[in-house]
LUMLOTI-202911 format. One record per residue (C-alpha): x, y, z. Coordinates in steps of 0.2 Angstrom, whole numbers, padded with zeros to 4 digits, always signed. Layout:
REM residues N
XYZ...
END
This chain:
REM residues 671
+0037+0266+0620+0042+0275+0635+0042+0296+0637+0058+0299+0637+0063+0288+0622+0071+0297+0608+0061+0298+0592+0058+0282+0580+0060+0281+0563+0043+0279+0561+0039+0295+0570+0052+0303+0563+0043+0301+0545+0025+0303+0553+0030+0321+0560+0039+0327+0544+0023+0320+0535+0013+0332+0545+0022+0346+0543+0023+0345+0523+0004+0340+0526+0001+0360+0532+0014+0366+0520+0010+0360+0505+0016+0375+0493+0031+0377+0499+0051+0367+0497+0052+0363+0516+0071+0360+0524+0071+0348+0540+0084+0355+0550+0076+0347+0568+0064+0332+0569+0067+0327+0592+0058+0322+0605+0051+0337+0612+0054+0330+0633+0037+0331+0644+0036+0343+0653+0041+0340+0672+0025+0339+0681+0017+0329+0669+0031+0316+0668+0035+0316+0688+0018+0303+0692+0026+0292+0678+0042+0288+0682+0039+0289+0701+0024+0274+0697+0036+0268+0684+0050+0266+0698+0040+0259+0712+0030+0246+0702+0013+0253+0704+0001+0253+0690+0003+0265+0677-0002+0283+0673-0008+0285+0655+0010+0292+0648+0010+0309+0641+0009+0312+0624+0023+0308+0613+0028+0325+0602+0040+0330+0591+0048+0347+0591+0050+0351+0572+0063+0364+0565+0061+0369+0546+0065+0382+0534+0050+0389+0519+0061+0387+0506+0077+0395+0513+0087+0400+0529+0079+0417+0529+0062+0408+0531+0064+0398+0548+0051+0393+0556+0046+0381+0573+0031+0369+0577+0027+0354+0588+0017+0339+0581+0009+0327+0592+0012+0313+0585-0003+0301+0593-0016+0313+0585-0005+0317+0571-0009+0336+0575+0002+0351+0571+0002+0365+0583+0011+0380+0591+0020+0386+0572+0029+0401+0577+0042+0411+0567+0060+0409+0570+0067+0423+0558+0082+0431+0562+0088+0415+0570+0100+0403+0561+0098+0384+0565+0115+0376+0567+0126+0368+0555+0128+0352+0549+0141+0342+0540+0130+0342+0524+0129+0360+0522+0148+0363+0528+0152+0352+0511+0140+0362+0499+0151+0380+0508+0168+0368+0504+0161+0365+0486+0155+0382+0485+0170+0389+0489+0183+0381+0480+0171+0382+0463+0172+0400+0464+0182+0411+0453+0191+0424+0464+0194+0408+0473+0204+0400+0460+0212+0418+0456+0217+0416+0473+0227+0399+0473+0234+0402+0457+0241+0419+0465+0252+0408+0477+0260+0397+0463+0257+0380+0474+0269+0365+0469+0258+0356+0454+0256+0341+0468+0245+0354+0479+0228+0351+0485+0216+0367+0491+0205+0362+0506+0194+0373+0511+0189+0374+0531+0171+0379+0535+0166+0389+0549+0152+0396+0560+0152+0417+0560+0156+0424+0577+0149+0442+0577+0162+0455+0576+0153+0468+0570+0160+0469+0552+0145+0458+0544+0125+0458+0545+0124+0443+0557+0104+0444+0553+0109+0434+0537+0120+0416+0537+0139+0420+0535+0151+0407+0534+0170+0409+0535+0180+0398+0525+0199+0396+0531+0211+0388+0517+0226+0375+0518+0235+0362+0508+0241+0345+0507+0254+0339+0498+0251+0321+0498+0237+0310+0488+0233+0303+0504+0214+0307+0510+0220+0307+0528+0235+0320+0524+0236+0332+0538+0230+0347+0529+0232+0358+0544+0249+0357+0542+0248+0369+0530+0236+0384+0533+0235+0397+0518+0237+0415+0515+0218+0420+0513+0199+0418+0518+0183+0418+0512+0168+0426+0520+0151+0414+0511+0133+0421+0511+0120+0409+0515+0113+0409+0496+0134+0400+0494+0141+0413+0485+0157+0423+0492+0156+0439+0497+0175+0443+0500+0191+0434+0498+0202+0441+0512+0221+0442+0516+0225+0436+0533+0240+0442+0544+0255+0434+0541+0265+0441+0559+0260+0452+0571+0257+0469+0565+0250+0465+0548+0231+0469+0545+0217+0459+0536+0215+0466+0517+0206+0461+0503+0218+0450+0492+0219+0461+0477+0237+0458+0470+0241+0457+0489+0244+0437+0490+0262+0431+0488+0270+0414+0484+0268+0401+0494+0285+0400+0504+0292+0382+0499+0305+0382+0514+0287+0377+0523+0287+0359+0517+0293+0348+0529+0287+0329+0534+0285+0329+0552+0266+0335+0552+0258+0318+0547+0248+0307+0560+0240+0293+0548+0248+0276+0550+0249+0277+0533+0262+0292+0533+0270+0287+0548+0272+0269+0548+0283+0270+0562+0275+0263+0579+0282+0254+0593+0284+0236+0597+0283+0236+0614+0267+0236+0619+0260+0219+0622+0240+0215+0620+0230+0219+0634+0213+0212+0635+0198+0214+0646+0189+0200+0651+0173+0197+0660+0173+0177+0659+0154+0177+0667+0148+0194+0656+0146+0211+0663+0138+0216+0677+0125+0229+0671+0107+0225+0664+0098+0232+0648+0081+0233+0644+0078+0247+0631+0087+0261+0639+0083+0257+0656+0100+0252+0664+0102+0243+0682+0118+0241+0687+0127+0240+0706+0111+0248+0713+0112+0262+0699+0094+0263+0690+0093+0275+0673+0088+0281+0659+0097+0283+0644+0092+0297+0630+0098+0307+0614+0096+0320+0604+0105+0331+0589+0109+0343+0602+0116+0337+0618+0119+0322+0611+0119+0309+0628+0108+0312+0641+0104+0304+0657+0088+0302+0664+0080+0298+0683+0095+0293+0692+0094+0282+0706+0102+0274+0721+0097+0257+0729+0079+0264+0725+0082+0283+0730+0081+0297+0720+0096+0307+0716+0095+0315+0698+0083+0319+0688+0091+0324+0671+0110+0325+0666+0117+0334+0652+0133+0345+0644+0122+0360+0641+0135+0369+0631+0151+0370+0628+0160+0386+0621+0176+0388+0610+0184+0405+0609+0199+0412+0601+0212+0422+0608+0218+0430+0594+0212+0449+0591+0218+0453+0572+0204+0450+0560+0197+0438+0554+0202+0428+0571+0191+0435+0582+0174+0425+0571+0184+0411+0580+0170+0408+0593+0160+0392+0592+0146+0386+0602+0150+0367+0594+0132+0361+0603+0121+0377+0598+0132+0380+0581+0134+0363+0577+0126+0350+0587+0133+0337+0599+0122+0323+0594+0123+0323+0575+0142+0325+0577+0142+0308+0588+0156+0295+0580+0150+0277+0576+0161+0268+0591+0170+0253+0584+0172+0237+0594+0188+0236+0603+0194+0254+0599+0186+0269+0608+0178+0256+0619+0186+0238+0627+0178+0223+0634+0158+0219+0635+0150+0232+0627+0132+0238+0623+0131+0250+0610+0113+0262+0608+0110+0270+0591+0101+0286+0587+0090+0291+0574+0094+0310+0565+0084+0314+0550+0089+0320+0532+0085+0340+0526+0069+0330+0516+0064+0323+0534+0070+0306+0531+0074+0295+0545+0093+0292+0545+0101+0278+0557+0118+0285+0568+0124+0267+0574+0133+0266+0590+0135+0282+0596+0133+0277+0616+0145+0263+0620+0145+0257+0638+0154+0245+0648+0163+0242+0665+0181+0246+0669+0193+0241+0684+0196+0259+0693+0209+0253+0705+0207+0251+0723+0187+0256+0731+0194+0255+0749+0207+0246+0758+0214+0242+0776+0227+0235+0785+0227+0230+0802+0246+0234+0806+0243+0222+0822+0239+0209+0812+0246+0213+0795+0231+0207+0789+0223+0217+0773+0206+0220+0765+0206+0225+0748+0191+0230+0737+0193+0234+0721+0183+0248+0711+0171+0245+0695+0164+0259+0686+0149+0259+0674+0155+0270+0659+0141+0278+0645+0152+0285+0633+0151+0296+0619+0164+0305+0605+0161+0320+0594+0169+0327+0581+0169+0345+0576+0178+0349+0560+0195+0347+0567+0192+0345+0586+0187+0327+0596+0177+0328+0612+0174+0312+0620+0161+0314+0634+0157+0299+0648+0147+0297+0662+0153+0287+0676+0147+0279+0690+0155+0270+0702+0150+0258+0718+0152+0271+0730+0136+0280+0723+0147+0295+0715+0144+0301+0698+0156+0309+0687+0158+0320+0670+0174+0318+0662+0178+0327+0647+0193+0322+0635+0199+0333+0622+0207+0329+0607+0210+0329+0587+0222+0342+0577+0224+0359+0583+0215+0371+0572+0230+0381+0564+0233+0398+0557+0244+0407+0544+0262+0414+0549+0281+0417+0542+0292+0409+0543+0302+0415+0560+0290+0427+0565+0280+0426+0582+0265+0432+0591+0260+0434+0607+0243+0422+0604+0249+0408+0599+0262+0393+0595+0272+0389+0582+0272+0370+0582+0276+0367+0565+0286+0379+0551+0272+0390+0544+0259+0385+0556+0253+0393+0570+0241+0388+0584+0233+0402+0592+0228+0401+0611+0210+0397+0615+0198+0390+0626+0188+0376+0629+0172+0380+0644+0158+0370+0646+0141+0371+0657+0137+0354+0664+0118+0356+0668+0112+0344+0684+0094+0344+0687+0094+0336+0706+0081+0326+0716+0089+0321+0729+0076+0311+0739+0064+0321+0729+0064+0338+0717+0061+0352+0731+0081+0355+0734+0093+0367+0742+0109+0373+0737+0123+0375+0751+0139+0384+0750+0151+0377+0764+0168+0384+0769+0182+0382+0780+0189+0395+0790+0200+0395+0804+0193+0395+0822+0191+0411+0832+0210+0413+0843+0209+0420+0858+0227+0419+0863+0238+0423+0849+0254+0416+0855+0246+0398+0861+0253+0383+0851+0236+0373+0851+0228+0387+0839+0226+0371+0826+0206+0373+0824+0195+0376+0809+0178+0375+0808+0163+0376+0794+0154+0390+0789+0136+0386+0781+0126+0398+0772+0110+0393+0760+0109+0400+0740+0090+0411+0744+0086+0418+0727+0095+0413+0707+0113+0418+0704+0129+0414+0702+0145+0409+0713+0160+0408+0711+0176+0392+0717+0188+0399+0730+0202+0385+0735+0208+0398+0748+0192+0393+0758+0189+0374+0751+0172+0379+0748+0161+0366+0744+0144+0365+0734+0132+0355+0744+0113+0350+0733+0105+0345+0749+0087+0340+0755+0080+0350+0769+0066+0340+0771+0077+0322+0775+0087+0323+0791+0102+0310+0790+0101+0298+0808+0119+0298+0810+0126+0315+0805+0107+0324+0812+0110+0336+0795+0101+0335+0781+0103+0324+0765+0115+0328+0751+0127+0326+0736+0140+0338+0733+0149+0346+0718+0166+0344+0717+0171+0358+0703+0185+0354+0690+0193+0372+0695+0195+0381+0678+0199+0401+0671+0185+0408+0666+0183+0416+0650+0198+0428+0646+0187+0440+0633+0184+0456+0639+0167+0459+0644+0164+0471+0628+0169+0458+0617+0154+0449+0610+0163+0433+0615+0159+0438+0632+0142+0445+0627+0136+0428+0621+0143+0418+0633+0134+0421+0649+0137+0408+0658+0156+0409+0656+0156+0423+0668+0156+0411+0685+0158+0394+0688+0142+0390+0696+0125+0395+0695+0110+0392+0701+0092+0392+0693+0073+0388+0697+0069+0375+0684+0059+0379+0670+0056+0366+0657+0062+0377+0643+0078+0383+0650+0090+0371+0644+0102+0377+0635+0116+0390+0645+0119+0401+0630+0100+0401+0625+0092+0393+0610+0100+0399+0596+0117+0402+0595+0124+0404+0578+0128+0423+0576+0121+0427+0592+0123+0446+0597+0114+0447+0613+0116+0438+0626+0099+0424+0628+0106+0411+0641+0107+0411+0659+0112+0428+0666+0098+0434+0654+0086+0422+0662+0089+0428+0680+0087+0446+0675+0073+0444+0665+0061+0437+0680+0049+0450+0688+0052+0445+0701+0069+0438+0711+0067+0417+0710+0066+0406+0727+0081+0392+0724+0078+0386+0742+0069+0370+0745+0062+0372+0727+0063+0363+0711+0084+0370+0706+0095+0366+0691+0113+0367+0696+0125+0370+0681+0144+0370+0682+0154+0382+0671+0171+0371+0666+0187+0368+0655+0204+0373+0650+0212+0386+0644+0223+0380+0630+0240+0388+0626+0246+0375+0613+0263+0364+0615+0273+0359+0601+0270+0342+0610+0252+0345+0604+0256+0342+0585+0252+0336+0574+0238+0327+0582+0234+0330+0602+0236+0318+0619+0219+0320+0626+0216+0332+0639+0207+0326+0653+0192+0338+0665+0183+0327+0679+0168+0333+0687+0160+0324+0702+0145+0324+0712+0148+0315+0729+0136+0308+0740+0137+0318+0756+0127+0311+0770+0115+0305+0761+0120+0285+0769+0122+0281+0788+0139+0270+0783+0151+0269+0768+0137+0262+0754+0154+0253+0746+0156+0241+0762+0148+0227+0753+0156+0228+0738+0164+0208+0737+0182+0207+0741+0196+0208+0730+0203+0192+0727+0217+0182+0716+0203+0167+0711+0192+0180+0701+0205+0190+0698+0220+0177+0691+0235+0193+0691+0252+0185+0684+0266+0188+0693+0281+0193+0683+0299+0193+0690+0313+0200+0681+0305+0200+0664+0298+0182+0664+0282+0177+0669+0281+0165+0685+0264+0161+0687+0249+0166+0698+0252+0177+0713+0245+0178+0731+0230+0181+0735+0224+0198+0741+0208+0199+0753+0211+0198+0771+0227+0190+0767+0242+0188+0778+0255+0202+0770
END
């Protein structure tokens, strides 16, 4: 079993044994059974022995970090259990936190909900057509300052279908009220929301209306079921590796085209990448989407509890889709499972929630010699480890990728149904689309905190901010005044900085201690940003308050192995802020980030003003993020990639809509 192995079954049951073990009077509710990572310096000795085939250091000890409630929410509580000795330790109270919520307990609010009396009072006021059915839409509470946040609020927004289908597009028709849900599943208001843009939130007493029938339409529906129409033109494309893939698997150790790494899990972050190498060098030490925040731009209440940290609220990792063959993933795939846990502390299997495989990228590199017209072609392979969440109505699907030239990127896709909002029939608002009749989609945002833990060429790094200005003129009027040059300055204590295209300024993770032969600089990778608005909340909003690291771009940190998580630990009904800026502020002194042990994390996403051509389900929306090597080689690491040519990669040649045969060959071919 290696350190950084997620959790077993086995010692999922062994540490929830434990813990009843020391509880024995009380109902306990697991809400988190992980591995609780080394800590740093311990693991360091191991994975550098590990990597360099030395003999072995005795591994540290494998422990859980353990999450529970005494008998209910209000009674939360935190404890580590080593899991050799079968020891419990470090029991510390969690109360007024609120663990995040899973699928399980957004059913009991759903149930909940819909049982309730004012809540039937409440759809029988809007006289539905007898084919109706009521869903009801759980939420996480975002403060607004209108509920005690130091107990569990849930909102519940309401819609319809109109079709016995499962898979009916209820968001196609979002309802007249809401429900505010205390954490004992009983409602505590039923609420009239807005229905244009000067009306205000009310309780529903004799205030609901029926339902407006000129809504119904048919034009909402995704399922193939509802929409059997598809086209016929799009032949079979298949990916085919006639030898098997390139990459090797033992555990989740991966080697692949001089890549080396681990791969984890966990409920949180969901995939996770561990000690990153190059043809033997180090590069990364940990890779993870810290966070990722989902505010609402809508101010009338309810709309601003619209605010949902979907890792810290809702987990990443027990959101993670079971990735079926030949659809979210194509060609030679390796799929690795995960193990969650029930609220009793029962080990639960979550198959195939990483998929990776290999993909043609296009072109690596290519020249021709115009002298010759000879060319050389190398085509591009990329290593994809992919995963795809689903939070109540949104997808995210998240993938790292490597690639030959030793770059490693973070693409984000997002996708799913628009989460939709109540509206008359021909009014507007000026937060939000009408993509539908009756149905509004408010304007919103999607920013997330990619957190890299370098090590390039070892764990005592540098951060670099590099621009381009032009150079110094000292005759205005002279026609050779072309020149620029590089302005270099090094990050000296924690902060934050911000993009600026107007500069080309350029993040630089560099080694100070490891001069580059060729370039006489030192060693490094670079960031290239995916450029992205930061949050539009004003900063009294408590969006803003809670969401720290949505204030810049890029920040940098000394590492500390319990700072991992950008908006802090607990999330759900946060009022303070707890994540990075807190962190800074907090030390007693400013924090060394030169040639010192950093964490680099990278504030990205969209701002999402919703098209009708969004509806009713959404073309994914793509964000890249890379990190680049940056003299870190003394050559192109590419150049011995094999060339591309037409006997491996047997193209058809197709001339005016027949197919003709093979084509010519490509690879230092005559043109």
């Amino acid at each position: 079993m290696h350190p950084l192995d997620p959790l077993t079954p086995q010692e999922i049951s062994s540490a929830a044994s434990v813990v009843r073990d020391s509880f024995l009077e009380a109902q306990l509710i697991f809400r988190v059974i992980t591995l609780s990572e080394p800590p740093k310096q311990q693991l360091i000795p191991y994975l550098e022995a590990e990597r360099l085939s030395k003999r072995l250091p005795p591994p540290p000890p494998r422990v859980a970090q353990i999450q529970f409630y005494l008998e209910n929410a209000t009674q939360f509580r935190q404890a580590s259990v080593d899991l050799g000795a079968r020891k419990l330790y470090d029991v510390k109270s969690l109360d007024g936190n609120h663990a995040y919520v899973d699928a399980g307990e957004m059913k009991k609010c759903e149930k909940a909900c819909l049982d309730d009396p004012q809540i039937q009072v409440a759809i029988d006021a809007l006289q539905l057509p007898d084919v109706a059915t009521v869903i009801c839409d759980p939420w996480t509470y975002s403060p607004d300052g209108m509920n005690d946040m130091s107990r569990r609020v849930v909102i519940c927004f309401f819609y319809a279908k109109f079709s016995d289908h499962d898979d009916a597009n209820h968001y196609a028709y979002p309802l007249e009220f809401i429900a505010e849900l205390s954490d004992e599943m009983k409602v505590m208001e039923v609420l009239k929301v807005p229905s244009g843009p000067d009306e205000k939130m009310a309780l529903v007493n004799g205030n609901l209306r029926p339902f407006d029938r000129t809504k119904l339409h048919s034009t909402s529906e995704y399922h193939p079921d509802l929409v059997p129409e598809r086209r016929t033109t799009v032949q079979p494309l298949h990916v085919v590796q006639p030898s098997g893939p390139s990459f090797q698997c033992s555990g989740n150790l991966i080697n692949w085209e001089k890549w080396r790494f681990r791969v984890g899990f966990n409920y949180r972050e969901g995939l996770v990448i561990h000690d990153v190498t190059y043809d033997g060098r180090q590069i990364f030490y940990r890779l993870s989407l810290s966070e990722m925040f989902v505010p609402y731009g809508d101010p009338r209440a309810p709309y601003p509890r619209k605010a949902a940290f979907d890792f810290g609220n809702n987990g990443g990792g027990v959101n993670a889709n079971n990735l079926g063959l030949g659809c979210d993933c194509l060609g030679h795939i390796k799929y690795f499972d995960a193990w969650h846990h029930t609220n009793d502390g029962l080990p639960v299997k979550m198959p195939n929630v990483i998929c990776c495989h290999e993909v043609d990228d296009g072109i690596l590199w290519k020249h021709t010699n115009y002298r010759t017209d000879n060319a050389v072609v190398t085509r591009s392979r990329v290593l994809v480890l992919q995963t795809i969440i689903t939070v109540s109505n949104y997808e995210y699907i998240f993938a790292f990728q490597f690639n030959q030239a030793a770059e490693l990127s973070y693409e984000v896709r997002a996708t799913g149904i628009l989460s939709t909002s109540f509206i008359d029939i021909g009014a507007k608002v000026p937060y939000g689309t009408v993509v539908a009749p009756g149905v509004m989609a408010p304007y919103h945002q999607h920013l997330f905190s990619l957190r890299v833990d370098p090590a390039i060429d070892g764990h005592n790094n540098s951060l670099m901010v590099e621009e381009s200005h032009p150079a110094p003129v000292e005759d205005a009027s002279s026609m050779a005044n072309v020149g620029y040059v590089t302005k270099k300055e090094f990050v000296e204590t924690e902060t934050s900085l911000d993009t600026d295209n107007r500069t080309g300024r350029v993040f630089k993770i560099v080694n100070e201690n490891v001069t580059n032969p060729i370039s006489g600089g030192p060693v490094g990778y670079k960031l290239v940003p995916h450029y992205s608005q930061m949050l539009l909340a004003h900063p009294s909003s408590f969006h803003s308050i809670r969401s720290e690291f949505t204030d810049h771009p890029i920040w940098v940190t000394r590492h500390q192995d319990v700072e991992r998580f950008a908006a802090g630990e607990h999330t759900l009904q946060s009022e303070v802020g707890s994540g990075i800026a807190t962190w800074i502020k907090s030390r007693e002194a400013p924090q060394s980030v030169r040639n010192e042990d950093i964490v680099i994390w990278h504030t990205f996403g969209t701002t999402h003003n919703p098209r009708v051509e969004d509806w009713p389900v959404m073309p994914v929306e793509k964000m890249l993020v890379t990190l680049k090597p940056i003299n870190f080689f003394t050559r192109n690491p590419a150049l011995d990639v094999p060339i591309s040519n037409q006997a491996d990669n047997k193209s058809v040649l197709v001339v005016d809509d027949a197919v003709e045969g093979p084509g010519a060959c490509c690879g230092s071919a005559r043109l």
